[in-house]
C-alpha positions in Angstrom: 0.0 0.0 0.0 1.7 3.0 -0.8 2.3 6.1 2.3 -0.2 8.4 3.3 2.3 10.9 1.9 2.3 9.2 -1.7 -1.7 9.0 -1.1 -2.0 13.1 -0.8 0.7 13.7 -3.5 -2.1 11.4 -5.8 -5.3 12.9 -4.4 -3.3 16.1 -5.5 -2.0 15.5 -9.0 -5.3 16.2 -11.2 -4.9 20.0 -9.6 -1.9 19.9 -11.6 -3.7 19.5 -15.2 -1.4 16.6 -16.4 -4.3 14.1 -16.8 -6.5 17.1 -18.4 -3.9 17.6 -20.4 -3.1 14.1 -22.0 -7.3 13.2 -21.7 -7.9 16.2 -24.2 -5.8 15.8 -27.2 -8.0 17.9 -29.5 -6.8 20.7 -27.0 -3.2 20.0 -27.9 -2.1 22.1 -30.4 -3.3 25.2 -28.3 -2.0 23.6 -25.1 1.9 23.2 -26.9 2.0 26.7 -28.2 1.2 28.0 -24.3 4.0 26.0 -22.9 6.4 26.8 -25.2 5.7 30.5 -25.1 6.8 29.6 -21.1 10.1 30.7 -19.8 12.4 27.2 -19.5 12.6 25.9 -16.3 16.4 25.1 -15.0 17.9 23.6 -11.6 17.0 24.9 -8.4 19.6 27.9 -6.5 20.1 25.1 -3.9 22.0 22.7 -6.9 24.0 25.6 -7.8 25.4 25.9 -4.7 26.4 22.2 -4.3 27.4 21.5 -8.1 29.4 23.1 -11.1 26.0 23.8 -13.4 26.4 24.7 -17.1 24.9 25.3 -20.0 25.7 24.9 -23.6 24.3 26.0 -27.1 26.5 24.4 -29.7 24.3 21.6 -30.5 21.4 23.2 -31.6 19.6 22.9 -28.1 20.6 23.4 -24.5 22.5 21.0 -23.3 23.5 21.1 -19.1 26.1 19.5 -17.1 25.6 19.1 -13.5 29.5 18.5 -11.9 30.8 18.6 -8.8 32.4 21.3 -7.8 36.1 20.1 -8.0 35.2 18.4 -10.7 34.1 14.8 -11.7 36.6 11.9 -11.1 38.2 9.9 -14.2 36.5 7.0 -12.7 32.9 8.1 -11.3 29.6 7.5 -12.6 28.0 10.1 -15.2 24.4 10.4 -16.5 22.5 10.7 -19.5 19.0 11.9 -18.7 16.4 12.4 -20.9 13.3 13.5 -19.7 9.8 13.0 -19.5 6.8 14.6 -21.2 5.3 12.6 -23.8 8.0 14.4 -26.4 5.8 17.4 -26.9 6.5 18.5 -23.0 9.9 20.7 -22.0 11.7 19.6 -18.7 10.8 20.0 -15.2 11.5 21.0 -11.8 11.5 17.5 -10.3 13.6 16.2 -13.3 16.3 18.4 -12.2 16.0 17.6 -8.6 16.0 13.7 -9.4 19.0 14.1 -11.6 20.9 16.3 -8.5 19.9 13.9 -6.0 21.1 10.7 -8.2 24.3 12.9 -8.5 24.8 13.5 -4.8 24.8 10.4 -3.7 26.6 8.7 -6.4 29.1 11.7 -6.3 28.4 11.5 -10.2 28.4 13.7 -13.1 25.4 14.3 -15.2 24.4 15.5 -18.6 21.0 16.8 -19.5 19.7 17.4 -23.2 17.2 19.7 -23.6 16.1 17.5 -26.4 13.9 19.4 -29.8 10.6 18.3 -28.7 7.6 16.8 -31.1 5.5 18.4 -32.9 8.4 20.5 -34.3 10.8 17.4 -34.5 10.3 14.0 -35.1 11.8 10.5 -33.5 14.3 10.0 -36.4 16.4 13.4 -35.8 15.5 13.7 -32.3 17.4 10.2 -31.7 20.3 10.8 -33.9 20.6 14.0 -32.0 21.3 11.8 -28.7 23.2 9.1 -30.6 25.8 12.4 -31.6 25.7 13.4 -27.8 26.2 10.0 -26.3 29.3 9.7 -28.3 30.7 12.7 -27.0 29.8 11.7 -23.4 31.8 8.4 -24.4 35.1 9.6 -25.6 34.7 11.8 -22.7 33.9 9.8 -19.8 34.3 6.3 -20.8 30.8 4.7 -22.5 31.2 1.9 -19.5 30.9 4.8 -16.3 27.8 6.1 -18.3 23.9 5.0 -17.5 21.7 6.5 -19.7 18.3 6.8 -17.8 14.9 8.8 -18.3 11.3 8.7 -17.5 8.5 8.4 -19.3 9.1 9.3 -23.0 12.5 9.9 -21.5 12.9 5.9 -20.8 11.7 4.9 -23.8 13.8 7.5 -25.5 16.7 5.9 -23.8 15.7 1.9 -24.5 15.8 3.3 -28.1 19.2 4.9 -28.4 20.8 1.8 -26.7 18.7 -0.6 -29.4 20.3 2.3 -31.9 24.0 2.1 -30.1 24.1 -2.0 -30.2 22.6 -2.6 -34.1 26.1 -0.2 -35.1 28.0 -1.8 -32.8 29.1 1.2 -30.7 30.4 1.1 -27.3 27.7 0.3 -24.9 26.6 1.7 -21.7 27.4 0.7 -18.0 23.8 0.5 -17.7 20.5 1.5 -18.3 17.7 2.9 -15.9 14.0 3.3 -17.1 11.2 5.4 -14.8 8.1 4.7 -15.7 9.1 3.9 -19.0 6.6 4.6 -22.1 8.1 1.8 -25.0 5.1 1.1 -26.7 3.4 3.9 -29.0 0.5 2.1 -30.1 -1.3 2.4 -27.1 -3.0 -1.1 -27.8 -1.7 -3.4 -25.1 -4.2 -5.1 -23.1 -5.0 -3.9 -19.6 -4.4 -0.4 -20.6 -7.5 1.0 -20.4 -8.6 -0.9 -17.1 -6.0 0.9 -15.3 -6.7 4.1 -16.8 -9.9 5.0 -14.6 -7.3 5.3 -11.8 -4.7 6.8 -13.3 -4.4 10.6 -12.0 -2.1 11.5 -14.7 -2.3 9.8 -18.1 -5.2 8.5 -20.7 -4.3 6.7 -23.6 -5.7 9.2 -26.1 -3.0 11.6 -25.2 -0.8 8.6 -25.5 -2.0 7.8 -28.7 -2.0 11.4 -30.1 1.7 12.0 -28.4 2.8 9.1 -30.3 1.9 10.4 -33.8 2.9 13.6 -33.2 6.8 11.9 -32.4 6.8 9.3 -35.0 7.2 11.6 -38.7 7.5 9.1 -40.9 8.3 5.9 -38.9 5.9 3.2 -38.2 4.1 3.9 -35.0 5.7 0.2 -34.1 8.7 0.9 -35.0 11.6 0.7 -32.6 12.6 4.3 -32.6 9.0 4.9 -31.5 8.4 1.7 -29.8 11.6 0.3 -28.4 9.5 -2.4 -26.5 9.3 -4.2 -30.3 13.0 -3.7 -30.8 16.2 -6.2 -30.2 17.5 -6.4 -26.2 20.1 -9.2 -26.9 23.0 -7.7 -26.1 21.9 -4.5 -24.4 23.6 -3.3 -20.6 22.2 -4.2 -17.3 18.5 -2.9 -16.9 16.5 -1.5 -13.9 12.9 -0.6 -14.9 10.5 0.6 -12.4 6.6 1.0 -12.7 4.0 1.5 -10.4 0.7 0.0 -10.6 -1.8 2.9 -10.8 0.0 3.8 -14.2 -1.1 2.9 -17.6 2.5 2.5 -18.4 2.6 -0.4 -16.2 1.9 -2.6 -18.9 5.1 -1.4 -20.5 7.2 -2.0 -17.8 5.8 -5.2 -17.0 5.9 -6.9 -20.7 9.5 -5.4 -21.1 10.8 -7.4 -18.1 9.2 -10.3 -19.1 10.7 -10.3 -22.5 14.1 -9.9 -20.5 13.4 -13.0 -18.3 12.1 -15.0 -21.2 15.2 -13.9 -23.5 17.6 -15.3 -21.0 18.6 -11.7 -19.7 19.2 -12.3 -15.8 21.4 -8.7 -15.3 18.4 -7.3 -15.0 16.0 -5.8 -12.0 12.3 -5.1 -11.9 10.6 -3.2 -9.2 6.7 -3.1 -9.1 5.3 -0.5 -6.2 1.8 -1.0 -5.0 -1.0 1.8 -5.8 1.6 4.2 -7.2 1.4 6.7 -9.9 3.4 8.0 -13.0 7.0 8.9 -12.6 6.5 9.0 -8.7 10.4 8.0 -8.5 10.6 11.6 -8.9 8.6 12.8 -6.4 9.4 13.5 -2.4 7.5 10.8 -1.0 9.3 8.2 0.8 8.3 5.6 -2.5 10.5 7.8 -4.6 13.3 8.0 -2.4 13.4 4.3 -1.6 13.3 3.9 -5.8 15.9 6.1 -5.9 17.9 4.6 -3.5 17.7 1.3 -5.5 18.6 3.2 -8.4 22.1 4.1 -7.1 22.4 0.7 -5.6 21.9 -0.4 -9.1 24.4 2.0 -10.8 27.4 1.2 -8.4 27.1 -2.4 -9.1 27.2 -2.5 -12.7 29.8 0.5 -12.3 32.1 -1.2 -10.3 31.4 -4.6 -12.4 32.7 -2.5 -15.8 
């Protein structure tokens, strides 16, 4: 049963308009232009003051490095995050806190793309645009120190680039970490919609509408777009986590059975009780315990490279 504190945090969430958001899809296209006409949203004063924070242009889109302050050891673990939002949404305030925190205890590194978002840009270019960047982080840091991680769109976004990484044979990541993770686009799987009356956050039309927005010209199955279809032989050490009031489930759950029935034991799974989306985020003691796992999970396969 999840903590009266998680319980509150859900009662809470429709006041947010997530769920209005992603249950109105006709609404979109008005809904996008408002947030984008919003000023960006960047780490917390408090992260500044603990971490070497920057921000670069050169790509085409912001890119920022969270440090430590006498900068990252040869050997320590860095991040890849990509972020949540169904594609179409910029990057939040928890996102940065999550990354920061993951940071902090791992006494990592991070990098953060503020990746083109969908409708304006579509999965093919989006991905090769984090392909070009994980290649820098790998010549940089080592591809073996890195775990590329996201939630939501972010985890599927990051399922996708390692499918991308191992079918050209590229140096491979320490590990992966996927919050919440949404890897199938079609919005079809069974279940979906049963758990979507208590869902607080998503509705599969909004899933269904983000998804065509994303996919340009790919196949709203294919890989790129729907990374649960795609190879796993071969890819790093996985940790997925889902929570069971979260149409997403479904995801999480058929990806780690396809990792159990493909023979893929370096691998870990972790199902919480009556939570919601992306509540790893969050600062209820459900996130922190997921997050705490998560760093278990890093240093592991870090110290196993």
């Amino acid at each position: 049963m999840a903590s009266i504190r998680a319980r509150l945090v859900s009662f809470a969430l429709p006041l947010l308009g997530i769920k209005r958001f992603f249950s109105e899809p006709d609404k979109f296209d008005e809904r996008i232009a408002k947030l984008r006409a919003q000023k960006p949203i960047r780490p917390r004063a408090k992260w500044h003051k603990r971490f070497a924070i920057r921000e670069f242009a050169s790509r085409g889109f912001p890119v920022v490095t969270i440090e430590p302050k006498d900068g990252a050891r040869p050997d320590a673990p860095h991040l890849l995050y990509l972020h949540g939002g169904g594609y179409v949404m910029d990057i939040a305030a928890v996102h940065w806190d999550t990354v920061a925190d993951l940071c902090e205890r791992l006494e990592a590194s991070a990098t953060v793309p503020i990746y083109p978002l969908a409708p304006e840009n579509k999965a093919e270019d989006v991905l090769a645009a984090m392909r070009s960047l994980y290649h820098e982080l790998a010549d940089r840091y080592g591809a073996k120190n890195i775990t590329v991680m996201g939630d939501s769109a972010g985890g599927g976004m990051s399922l996708a680039l390692a499918q991308l990484l191992k079918s050209e044979g590229a140096a491979m990541p320490g590990s992966l970490v996927l919050y919440s993770p949404w890897l199938d686009a079609t919005a079809t799987a069974e279940g979906q919609r049963a758990i979507e009356k208590r869902d607080r956050m998503l509705a599969v039309s909004g899933l269904e509408a983000c998804g065509e927005m994303y996919r340009g010209n790919l196949s709203i199955d294919d890989p790129r777009v729907s990374p649960l279809f795609g190879e796993l032989e071969g890819l790093p050490p996985m940790a997925i986590f889902s929570g069971t009031s979260d149409i997403l489930l479904v995801d999480g759950r058929r990806l780690a059975e396809r990792l159990g029935d493909e023979g893929m034991p370096e691998h870990i799974y972790r199902e919480y009780e009556d939570m919601f989306h992306v509540w790893m985020l969050l600062p209820v003691p459900e996130g922190k315990r997921a997050r705490g796992e998560t760093v278990e999970f890093i240093r592991k396969y870090r110290s196993a490279a």
